[in-house]
C-alpha positions in Angstrom: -85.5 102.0 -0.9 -83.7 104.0 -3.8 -83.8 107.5 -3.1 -81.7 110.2 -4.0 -80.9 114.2 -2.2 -81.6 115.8 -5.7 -84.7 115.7 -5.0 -84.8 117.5 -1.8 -86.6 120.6 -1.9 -88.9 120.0 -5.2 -91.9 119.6 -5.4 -94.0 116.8 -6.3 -97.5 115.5 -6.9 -98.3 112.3 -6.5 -101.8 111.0 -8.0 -102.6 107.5 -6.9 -101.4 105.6 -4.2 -101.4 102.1 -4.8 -98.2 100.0 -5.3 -95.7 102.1 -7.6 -97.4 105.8 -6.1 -96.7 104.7 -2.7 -93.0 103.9 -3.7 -92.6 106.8 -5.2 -93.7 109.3 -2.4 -91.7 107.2 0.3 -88.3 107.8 -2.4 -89.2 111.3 -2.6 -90.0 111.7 1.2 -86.7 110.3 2.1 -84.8 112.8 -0.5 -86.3 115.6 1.4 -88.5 117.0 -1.6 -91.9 118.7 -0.7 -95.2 115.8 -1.6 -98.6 116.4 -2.5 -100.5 113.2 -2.5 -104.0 112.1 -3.6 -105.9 108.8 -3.9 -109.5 108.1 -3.9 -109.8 105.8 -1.2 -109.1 107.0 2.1 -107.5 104.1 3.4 -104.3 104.4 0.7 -104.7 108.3 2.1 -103.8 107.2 5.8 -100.5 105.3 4.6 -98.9 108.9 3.8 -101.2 111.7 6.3 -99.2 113.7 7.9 -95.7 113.2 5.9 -97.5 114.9 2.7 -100.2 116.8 1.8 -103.2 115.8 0.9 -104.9 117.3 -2.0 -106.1 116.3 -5.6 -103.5 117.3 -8.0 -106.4 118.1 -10.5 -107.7 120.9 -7.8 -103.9 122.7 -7.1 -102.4 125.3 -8.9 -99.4 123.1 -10.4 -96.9 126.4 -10.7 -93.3 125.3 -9.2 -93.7 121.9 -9.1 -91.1 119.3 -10.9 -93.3 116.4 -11.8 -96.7 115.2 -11.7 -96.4 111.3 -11.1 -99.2 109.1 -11.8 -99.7 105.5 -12.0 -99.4 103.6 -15.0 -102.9 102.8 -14.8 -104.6 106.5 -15.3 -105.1 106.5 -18.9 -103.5 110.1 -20.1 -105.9 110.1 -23.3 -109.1 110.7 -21.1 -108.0 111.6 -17.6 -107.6 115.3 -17.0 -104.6 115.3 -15.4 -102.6 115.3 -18.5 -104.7 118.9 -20.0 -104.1 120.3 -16.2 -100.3 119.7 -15.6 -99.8 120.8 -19.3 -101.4 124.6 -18.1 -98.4 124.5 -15.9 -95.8 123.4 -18.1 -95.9 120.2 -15.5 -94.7 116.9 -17.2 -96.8 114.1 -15.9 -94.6 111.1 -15.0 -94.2 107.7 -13.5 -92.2 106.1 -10.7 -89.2 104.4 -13.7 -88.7 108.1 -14.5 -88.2 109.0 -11.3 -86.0 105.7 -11.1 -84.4 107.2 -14.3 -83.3 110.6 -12.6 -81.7 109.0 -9.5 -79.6 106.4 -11.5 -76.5 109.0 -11.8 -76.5 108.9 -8.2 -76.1 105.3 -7.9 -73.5 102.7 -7.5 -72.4 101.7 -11.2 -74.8 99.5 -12.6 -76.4 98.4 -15.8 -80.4 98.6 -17.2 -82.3 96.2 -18.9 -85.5 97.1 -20.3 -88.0 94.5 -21.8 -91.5 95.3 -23.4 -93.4 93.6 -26.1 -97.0 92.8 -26.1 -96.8 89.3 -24.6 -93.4 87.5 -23.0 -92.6 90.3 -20.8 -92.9 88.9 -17.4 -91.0 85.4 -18.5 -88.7 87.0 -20.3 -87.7 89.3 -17.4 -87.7 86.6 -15.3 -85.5 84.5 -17.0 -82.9 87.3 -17.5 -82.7 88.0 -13.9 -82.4 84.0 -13.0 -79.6 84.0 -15.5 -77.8 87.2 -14.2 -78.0 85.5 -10.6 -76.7 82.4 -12.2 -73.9 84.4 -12.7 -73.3 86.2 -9.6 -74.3 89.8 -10.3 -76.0 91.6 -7.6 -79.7 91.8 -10.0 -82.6 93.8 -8.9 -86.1 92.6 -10.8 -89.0 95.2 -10.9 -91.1 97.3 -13.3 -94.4 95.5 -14.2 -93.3 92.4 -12.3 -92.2 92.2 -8.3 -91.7 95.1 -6.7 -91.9 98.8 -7.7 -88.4 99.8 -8.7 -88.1 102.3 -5.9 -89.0 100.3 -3.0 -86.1 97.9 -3.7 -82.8 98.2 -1.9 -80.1 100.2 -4.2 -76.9 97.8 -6.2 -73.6 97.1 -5.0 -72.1 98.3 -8.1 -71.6 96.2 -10.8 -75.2 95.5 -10.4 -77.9 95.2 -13.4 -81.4 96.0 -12.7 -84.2 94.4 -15.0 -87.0 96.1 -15.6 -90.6 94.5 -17.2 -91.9 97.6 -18.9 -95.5 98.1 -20.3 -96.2 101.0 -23.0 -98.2 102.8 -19.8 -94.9 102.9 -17.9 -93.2 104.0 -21.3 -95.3 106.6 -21.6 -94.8 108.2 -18.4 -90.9 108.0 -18.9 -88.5 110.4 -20.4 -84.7 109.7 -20.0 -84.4 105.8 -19.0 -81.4 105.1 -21.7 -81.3 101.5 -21.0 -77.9 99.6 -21.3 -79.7 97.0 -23.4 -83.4 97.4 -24.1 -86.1 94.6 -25.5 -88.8 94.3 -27.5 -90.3 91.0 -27.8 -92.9 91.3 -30.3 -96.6 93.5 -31.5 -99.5 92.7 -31.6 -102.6 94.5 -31.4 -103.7 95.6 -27.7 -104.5 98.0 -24.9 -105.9 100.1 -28.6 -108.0 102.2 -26.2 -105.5 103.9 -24.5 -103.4 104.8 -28.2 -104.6 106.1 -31.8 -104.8 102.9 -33.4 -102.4 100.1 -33.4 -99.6 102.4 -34.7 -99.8 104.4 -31.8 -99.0 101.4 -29.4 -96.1 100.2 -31.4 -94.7 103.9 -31.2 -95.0 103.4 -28.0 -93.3 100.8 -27.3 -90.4 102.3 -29.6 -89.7 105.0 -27.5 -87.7 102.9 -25.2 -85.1 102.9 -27.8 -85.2 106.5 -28.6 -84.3 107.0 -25.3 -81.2 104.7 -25.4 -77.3 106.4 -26.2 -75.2 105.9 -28.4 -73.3 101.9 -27.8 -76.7 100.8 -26.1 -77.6 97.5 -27.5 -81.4 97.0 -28.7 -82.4 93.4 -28.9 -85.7 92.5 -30.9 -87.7 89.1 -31.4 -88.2 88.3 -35.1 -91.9 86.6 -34.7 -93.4 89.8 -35.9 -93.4 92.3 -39.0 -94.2 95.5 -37.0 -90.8 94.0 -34.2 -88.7 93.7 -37.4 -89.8 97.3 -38.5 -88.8 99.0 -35.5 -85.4 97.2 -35.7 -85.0 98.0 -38.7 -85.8 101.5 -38.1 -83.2 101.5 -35.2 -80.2 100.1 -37.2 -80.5 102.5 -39.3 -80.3 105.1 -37.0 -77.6 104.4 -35.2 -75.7 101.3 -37.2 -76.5 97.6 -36.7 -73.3 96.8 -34.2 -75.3 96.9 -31.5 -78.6 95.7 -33.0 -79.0 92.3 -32.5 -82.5 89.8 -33.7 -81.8 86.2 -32.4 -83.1 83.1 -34.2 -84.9 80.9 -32.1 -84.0 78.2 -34.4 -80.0 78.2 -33.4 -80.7 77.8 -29.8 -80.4 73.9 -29.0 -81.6 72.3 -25.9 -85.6 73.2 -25.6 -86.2 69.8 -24.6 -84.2 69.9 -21.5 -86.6 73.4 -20.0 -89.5 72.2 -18.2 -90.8 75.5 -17.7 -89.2 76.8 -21.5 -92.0 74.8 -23.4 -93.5 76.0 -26.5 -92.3 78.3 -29.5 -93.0 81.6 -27.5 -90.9 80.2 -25.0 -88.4 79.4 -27.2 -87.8 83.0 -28.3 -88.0 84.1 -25.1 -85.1 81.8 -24.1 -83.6 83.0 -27.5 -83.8 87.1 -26.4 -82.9 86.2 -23.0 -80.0 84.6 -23.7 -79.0 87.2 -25.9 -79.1 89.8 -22.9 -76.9 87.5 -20.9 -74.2 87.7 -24.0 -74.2 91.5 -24.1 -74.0 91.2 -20.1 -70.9 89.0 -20.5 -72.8 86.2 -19.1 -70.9 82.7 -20.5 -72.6 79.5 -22.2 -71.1 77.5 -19.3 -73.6 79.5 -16.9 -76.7 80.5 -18.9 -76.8 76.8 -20.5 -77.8 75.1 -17.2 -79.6 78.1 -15.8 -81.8 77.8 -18.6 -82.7 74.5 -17.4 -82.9 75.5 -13.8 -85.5 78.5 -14.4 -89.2 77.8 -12.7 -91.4 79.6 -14.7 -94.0 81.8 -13.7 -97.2 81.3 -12.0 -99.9 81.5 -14.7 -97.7 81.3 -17.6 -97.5 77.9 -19.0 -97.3 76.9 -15.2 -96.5 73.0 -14.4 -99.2 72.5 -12.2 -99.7 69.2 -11.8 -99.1 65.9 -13.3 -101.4 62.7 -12.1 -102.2 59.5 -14.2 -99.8 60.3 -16.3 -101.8 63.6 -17.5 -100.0 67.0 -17.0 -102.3 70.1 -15.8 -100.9 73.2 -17.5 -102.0 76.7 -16.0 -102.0 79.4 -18.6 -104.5 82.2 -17.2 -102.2 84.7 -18.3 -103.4 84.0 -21.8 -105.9 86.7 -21.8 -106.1 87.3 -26.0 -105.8 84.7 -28.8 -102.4 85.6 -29.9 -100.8 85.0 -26.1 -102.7 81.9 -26.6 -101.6 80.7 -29.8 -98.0 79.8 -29.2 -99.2 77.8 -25.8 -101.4 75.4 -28.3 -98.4 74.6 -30.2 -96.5 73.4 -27.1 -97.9 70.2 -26.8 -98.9 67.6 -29.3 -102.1 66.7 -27.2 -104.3 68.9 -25.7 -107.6 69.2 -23.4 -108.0 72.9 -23.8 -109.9 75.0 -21.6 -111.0 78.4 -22.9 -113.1 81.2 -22.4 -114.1 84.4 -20.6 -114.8 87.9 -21.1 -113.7 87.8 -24.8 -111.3 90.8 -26.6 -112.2 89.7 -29.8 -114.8 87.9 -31.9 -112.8 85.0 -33.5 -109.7 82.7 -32.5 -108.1 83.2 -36.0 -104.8 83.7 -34.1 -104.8 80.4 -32.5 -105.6 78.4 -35.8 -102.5 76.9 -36.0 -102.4 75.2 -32.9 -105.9 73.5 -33.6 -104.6 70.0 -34.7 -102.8 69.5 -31.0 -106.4 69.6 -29.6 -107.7 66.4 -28.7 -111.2 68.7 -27.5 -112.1 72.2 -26.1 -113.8 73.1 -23.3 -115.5 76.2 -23.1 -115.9 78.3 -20.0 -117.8 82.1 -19.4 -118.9 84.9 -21.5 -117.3 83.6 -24.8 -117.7 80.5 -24.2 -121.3 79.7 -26.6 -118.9 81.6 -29.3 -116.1 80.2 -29.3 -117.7 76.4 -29.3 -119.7 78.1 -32.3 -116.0 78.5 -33.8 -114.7 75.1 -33.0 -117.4 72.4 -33.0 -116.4 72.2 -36.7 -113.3 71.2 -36.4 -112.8 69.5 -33.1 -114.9 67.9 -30.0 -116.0 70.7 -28.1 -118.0 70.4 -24.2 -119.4 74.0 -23.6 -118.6 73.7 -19.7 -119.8 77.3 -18.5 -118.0 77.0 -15.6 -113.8 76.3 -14.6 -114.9 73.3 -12.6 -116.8 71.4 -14.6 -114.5 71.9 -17.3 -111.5 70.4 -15.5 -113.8 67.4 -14.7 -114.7 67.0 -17.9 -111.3 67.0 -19.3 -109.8 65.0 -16.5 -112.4 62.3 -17.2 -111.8 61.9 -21.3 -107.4 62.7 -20.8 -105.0 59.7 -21.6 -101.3 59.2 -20.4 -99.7 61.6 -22.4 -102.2 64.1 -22.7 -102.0 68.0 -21.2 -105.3 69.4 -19.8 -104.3 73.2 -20.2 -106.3 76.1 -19.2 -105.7 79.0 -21.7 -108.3 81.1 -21.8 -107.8 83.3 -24.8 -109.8 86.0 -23.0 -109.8 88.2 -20.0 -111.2 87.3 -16.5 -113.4 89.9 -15.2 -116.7 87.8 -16.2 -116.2 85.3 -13.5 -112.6 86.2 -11.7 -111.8 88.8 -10.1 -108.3 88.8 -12.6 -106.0 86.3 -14.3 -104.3 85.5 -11.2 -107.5 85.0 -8.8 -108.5 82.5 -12.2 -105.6 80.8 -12.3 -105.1 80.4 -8.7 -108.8 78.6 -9.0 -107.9 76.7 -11.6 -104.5 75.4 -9.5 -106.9 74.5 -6.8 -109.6 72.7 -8.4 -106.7 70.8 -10.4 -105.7 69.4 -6.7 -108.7 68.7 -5.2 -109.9 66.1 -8.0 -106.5 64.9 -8.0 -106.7 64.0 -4.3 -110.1 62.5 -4.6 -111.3 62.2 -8.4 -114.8 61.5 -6.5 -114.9 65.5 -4.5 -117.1 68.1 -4.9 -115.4 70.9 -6.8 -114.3 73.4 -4.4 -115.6 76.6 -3.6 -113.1 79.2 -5.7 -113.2 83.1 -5.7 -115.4 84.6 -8.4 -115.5 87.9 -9.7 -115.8 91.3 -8.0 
């Protein structure tokens, strides 16, 4: 794990012990500082009994201690934690500023920091294949893998990539990346922020955090990206601002899992990185074409009767779905869920690639309200039937994609659990176009 003896002696709380609060109180443990520990469940309590104490944060007189560290997932506009450290003069903080503190005491190494709204994970991703293409000792954490802390420290020389959402951001305080990202806005996660200009602040923190001759990189598919950049060239001159176009990177065709506009940009920022890394065309070229995507983004599934099966679960809003539709010139599109908005305005453009719709879930009556106009649209209620449909009415050359445009939770238990459904009923049918659908996990 990455620890460091700076801590030892100080005293912590740590609220939440699931994946990143777990980390953090085994770093902190091993650096010799003093841990108070909470969770709800008693279970996540029994990982840590007997090496910290156990007691809720929110019932302790805070006085003396160094940090409150929370997971990304208490929201700090509701949850009392934030009002009851702040009596204390307490800051409450996550596990990547705790990550932040240690790195003096590190083996030399670089940061990179990548946030937007959607392209995160593949964008991460794809920087880390590339650094590895190129022989640098790369950790990948954050949002994405493992928490940051409970990876093994860098030989220096090393570069760790981090996938940060505006929660993480929010708990962080002095992470001055060596290069940080921001992909793109768009409106989301509004009821944890005031408005939609409170998230975008958020995410332009990590740049206000960065030094002077720390590059920023920023995608150029957005107004609100472009006004941060802007904002950040000013500040601190443009030499080491830098906005790729999309448009001057050649090659798409030869990505498998780089399909698609978004995709495209992402390959465009990512590639960027690898330049300020030192990272030559000679190795990111092919590693471009070597990167496996991720599961649930634009996933190759399957491909049978000439058909491919696309898995894109992690399309959980119309504008993460939007650049999948333009991907492909033919599409059996499968959408639908628990919707997080009202209308598929975002995904307009990508209408004329779809040979027909299928709708699935909660949104499902709506959104076939929204489309019957303008294409063929089978309201399928359920993932199954939806595949069978489309599996029965696709042609050679046609994509049977599964983007849902909403969230999960009205029949899966998350995007994963629905894509992971998807994946299987996709191979079933295959096997035997005649089987029952399987039996796939449903909500919880």
């Amino acid at each position: 794990m990455i620890t460091s003896s700076r801590f030892a002696g100080q005293r912590f709380a740590v609220l939440g012990l699931a994946r990143s609060g777990l980390a953090s109180v085994e770093s902190l443990l091993a650096g010799g500082a003093e841990v108070t520990a909470w969770d709800s469940r008693e279970e996540a309590r029994a990982h840590v009994a007997g090496r910290a104490t156990l007691a809720d944060p929110l019932t302790i007189d805070l006085t003396g201690f160094a940090g409150v560290v929370v997971s990304p997932g208490v929201p700090l506009n509701r949850h009392p934690i934030a009002a009851h450290a702040a009596r204390f003069a307490v800051r409450v903080i996550g596990d990547i500023e705790l990550f932040a503190q240690i790195r003096p005491d590190l083996p030399a190494h670089r940061v990179v920091g990548i946030t937007g709204t959607n392209g995160k994970s593949t964008t991460t991703a794809l920087v880390h294949h590339l650094c590895r293409a190129a022989g640098m000792p790369t950790r990948m954490g954050g949002n994405i893998g493992l928490p940051v802390l409970g990876e093994e420290a860098l030989a220096a020389g090393g570069v760790y990539v981090l996938e940060l959402s505006s929660y993480q951001i929010d708990l962080t305080h002095s992470l001055a990346c060596d290069v940080a990202v921001l992909i793109n806005l768009s409106p989301d996660h509004l009821d944890r922020y005031d408005g939609f200009a409170g998230y975008a602040a958020s995410k332009a923190r990590l740049f206000a955090m960065q030094g002077e001759g720390q590059d920023a990189i920023f995608g150029r598919s957005d107004p609100d990206t472009l006004a941060i950049a802007t904002r950040v060239a000013a500040e601190r001159g443009s030499a080491h601002v830098h906005i790729p176009d999309p448009a001057e990177l050649s090659g798409q065709a030869d990505w498998p899992s780089l399909q698609g506009p978004h995709n495209l940009e992402n390959a465009a920022i990512a590639v960027a990185v690898a330049q300020v890394l030192g990272i030559d065309e000679a190795v990111w070229r092919p590693a471009l074409a070597s990167f496996v995507g991720l599961p649930h983004r634009m996933e190759r599934v399957a491909e049978a009767n000439g058909v491919l099966f696309v898995n894109d679960s992690k399309a959980t809003n119309p504008a993460s779905t939007a650049p999948a539709l333009a991907a492909y010139p033919r599409i059996h599109w499968i959408c639908g869920g628990l919707p997080k908005a009202d209308n598929l305005d975002e995904c307009a453009g990508g209408f004329s690639h779809v040979v027909a719709a299928y709708t699935i879930g909660e949104a499902g009556p709506r959104f076939a309200e929204i489309l019957e106009p303008l294409m063929p649209v089978t309201r399928s209620e359920m993932l199954c039937d939806a595949v069978r449909q489309a599996m029965a009415a696709a042609q050679p050359g046609d994509v049977i994609m599964l983007s849902p445009a909403c969230a999960s939770f009205d029949q899966f238990r998350d995007f994963e659990a629905r894509g992971d459904a998807f994946r299987q009923i996709v191979m079933t049918l295959i096997a035997d176009r005649d089987a029952a659908c399987p039996e796939v996990g449903g909500s919880s």
